[in-house]
C-alpha positions as CSV (number, residue, x, y, z in Angstrom):
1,X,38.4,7.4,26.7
2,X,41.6,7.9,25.2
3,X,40.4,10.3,22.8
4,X,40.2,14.1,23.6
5,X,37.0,15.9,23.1
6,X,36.8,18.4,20.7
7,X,36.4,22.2,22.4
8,X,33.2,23.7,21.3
9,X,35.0,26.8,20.2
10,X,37.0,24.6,17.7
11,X,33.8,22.7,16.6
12,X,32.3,26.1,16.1
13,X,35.4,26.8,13.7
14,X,35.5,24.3,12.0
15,X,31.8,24.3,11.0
16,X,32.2,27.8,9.9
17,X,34.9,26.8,7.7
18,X,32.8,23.9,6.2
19,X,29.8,26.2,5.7
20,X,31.7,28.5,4.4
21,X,33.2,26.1,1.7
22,X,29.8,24.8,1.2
23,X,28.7,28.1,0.3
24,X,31.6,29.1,-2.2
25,X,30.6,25.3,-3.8
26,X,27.3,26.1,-4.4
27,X,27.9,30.1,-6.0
28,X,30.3,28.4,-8.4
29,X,27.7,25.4,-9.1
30,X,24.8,28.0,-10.0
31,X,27.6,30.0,-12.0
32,X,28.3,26.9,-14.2
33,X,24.6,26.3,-14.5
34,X,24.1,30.0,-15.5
35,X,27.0,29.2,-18.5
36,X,26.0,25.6,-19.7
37,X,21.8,27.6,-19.9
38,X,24.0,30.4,-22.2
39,X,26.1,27.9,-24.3
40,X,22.4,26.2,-24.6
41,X,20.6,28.7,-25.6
42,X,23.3,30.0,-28.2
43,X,23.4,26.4,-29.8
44,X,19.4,26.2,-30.1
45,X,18.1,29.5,-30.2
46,X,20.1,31.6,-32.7
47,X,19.5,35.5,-33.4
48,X,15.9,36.2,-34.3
49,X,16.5,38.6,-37.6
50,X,12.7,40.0,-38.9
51,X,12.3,40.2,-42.0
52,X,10.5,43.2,-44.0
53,X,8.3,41.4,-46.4
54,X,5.2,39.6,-45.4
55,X,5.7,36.4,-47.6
56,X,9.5,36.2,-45.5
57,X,7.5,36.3,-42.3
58,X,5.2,33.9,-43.4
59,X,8.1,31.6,-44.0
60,X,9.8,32.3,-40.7
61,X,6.7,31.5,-39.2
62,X,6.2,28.1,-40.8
63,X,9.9,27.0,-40.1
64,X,9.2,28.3,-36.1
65,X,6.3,26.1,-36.2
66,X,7.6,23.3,-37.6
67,X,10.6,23.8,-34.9
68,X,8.0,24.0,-31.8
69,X,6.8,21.1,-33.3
70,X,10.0,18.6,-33.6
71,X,10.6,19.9,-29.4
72,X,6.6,19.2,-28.6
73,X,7.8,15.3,-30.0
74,X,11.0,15.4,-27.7
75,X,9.3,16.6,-25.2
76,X,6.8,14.2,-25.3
77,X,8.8,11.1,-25.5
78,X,11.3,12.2,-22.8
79,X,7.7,13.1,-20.6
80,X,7.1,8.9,-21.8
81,X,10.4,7.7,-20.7
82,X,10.5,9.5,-17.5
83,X,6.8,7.8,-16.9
84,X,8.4,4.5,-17.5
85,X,10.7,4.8,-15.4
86,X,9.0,6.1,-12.4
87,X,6.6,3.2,-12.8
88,X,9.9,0.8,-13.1
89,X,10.8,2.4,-10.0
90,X,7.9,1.7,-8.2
91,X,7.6,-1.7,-9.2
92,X,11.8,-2.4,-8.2
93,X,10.6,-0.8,-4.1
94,X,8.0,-3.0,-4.6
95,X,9.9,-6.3,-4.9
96,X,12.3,-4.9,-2.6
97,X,10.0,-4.4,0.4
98,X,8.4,-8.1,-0.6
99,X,11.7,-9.9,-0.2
100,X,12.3,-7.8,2.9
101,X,9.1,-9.4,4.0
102,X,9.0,-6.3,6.4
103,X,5.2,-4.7,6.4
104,X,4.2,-2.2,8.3
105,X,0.6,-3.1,9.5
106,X,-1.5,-0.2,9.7
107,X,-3.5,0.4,12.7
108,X,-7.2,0.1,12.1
109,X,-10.0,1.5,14.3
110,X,-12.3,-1.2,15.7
111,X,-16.2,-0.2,14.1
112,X,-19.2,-1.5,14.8
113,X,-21.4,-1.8,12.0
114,X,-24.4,-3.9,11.9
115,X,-24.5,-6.8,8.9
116,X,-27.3,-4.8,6.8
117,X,-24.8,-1.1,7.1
118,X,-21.8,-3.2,6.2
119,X,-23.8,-5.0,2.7
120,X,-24.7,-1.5,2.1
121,X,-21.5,0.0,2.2
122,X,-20.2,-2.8,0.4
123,X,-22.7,-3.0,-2.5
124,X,-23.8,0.7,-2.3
125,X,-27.1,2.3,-1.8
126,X,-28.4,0.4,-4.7
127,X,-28.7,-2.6,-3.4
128,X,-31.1,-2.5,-0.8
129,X,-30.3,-6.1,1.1
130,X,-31.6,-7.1,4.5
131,X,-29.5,-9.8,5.9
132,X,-31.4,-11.7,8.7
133,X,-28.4,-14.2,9.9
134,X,-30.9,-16.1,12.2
135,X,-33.3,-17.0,9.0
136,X,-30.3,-18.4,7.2
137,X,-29.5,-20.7,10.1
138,X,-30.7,-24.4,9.7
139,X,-33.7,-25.9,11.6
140,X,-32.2,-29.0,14.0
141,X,-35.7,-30.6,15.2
142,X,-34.6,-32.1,18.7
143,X,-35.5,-35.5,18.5
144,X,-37.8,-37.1,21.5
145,X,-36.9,-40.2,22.7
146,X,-40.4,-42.0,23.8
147,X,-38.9,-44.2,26.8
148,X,-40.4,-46.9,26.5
149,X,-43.0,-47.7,30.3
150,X,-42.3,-51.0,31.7
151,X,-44.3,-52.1,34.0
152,X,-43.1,-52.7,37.6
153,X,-40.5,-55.6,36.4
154,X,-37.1,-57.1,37.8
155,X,-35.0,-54.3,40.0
156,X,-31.9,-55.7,38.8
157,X,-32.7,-55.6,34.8
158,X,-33.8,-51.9,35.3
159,X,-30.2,-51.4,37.2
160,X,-27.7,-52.9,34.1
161,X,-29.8,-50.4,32.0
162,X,-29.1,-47.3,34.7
163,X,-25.6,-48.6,34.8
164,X,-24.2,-47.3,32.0
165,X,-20.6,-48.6,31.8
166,X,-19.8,-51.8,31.2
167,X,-16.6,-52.5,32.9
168,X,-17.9,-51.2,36.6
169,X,-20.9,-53.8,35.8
170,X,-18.4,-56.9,35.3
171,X,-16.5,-55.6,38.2
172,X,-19.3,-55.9,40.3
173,X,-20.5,-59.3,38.5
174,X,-16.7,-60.6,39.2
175,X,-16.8,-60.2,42.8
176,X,-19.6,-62.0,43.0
């Protein structure tokens, strides 16, 4: 708390000031522009003199088209390498957000589509299939035990069979 805060009427300065030196930075930025487009333009595009005859106009007009032409080729190739490079940029975020290892998951809407819509939305219309899940299941035959009858035997046999574990049998058969 040692520092002072600034007094809005001095904040309100001072941004003044900095907008106003923005503002003289930006009329002299455009001015330079304005000069460097003239200087250009002087270089490139020199004084169009017309001449009188129609075999000199002819000629002028074959030298403007081969000039158009030599700037449709830079054009062209400068249109390539900007291509490149966007697509090198791409690639470069790209990596970048793989070795972050950051991904923003997108929310996704729960829907409820039934098997066949989802094939057909999948495939198209032009596949017409019906997918019956329960058809493709496999038949399990339950297997039934024929217990064998016996007829009114020894009680104590038909007990060790009921029984079922082993050790509570010898437990009992230990005791004894």
């Amino acid at each position: 708390m040692s520092e002072k805060k600034m007094s809005s009427s001095r904040r309100q300065h001072l941004k003044s000031l900095l907008l106003q030196i923005a503002h003289g930075l930006l009329e002299e930025e455009t001015a330079e522009a304005e000069q460097e487009k003239q200087r250009y333009m002087e270089e490139n595009c020199p004084d169009l003199s017309l001449p009188g005859s129609m075999q000199e106009l002819q000629e002028l007009c074959r030298k403007l088209h081969q000039q158009i032409d030599v700037v449709d080729e830079q054009r062209y190739d400068m249109e390539s390498k900007v291509a490149k490079s966007n697509k090198e940029i791409e690639d470069l975020k790209i990596k970048v957000q793989d070795l972050k290892g950051k991904f923003k998951k997108p929310v996704l809407k729960k829907v409820r589509m039934s098997a066949d819509a989802m094939l057909q939305a999948l495939l198209g219309s032009k596949h017409k299939v019906s997918l019956d899940l329960r058809a493709n299941l496999k038949q399990v035959k339950k297997e039934v035990k024929e217990e064998e009858k016996e007829a009114v035997g020894d009680w104590r046999k038909n007990i060790e069979d009921k029984a079922g574990m082993d050790g509570r049998k010898k437990m009992f058969e230990s005791e004894a």
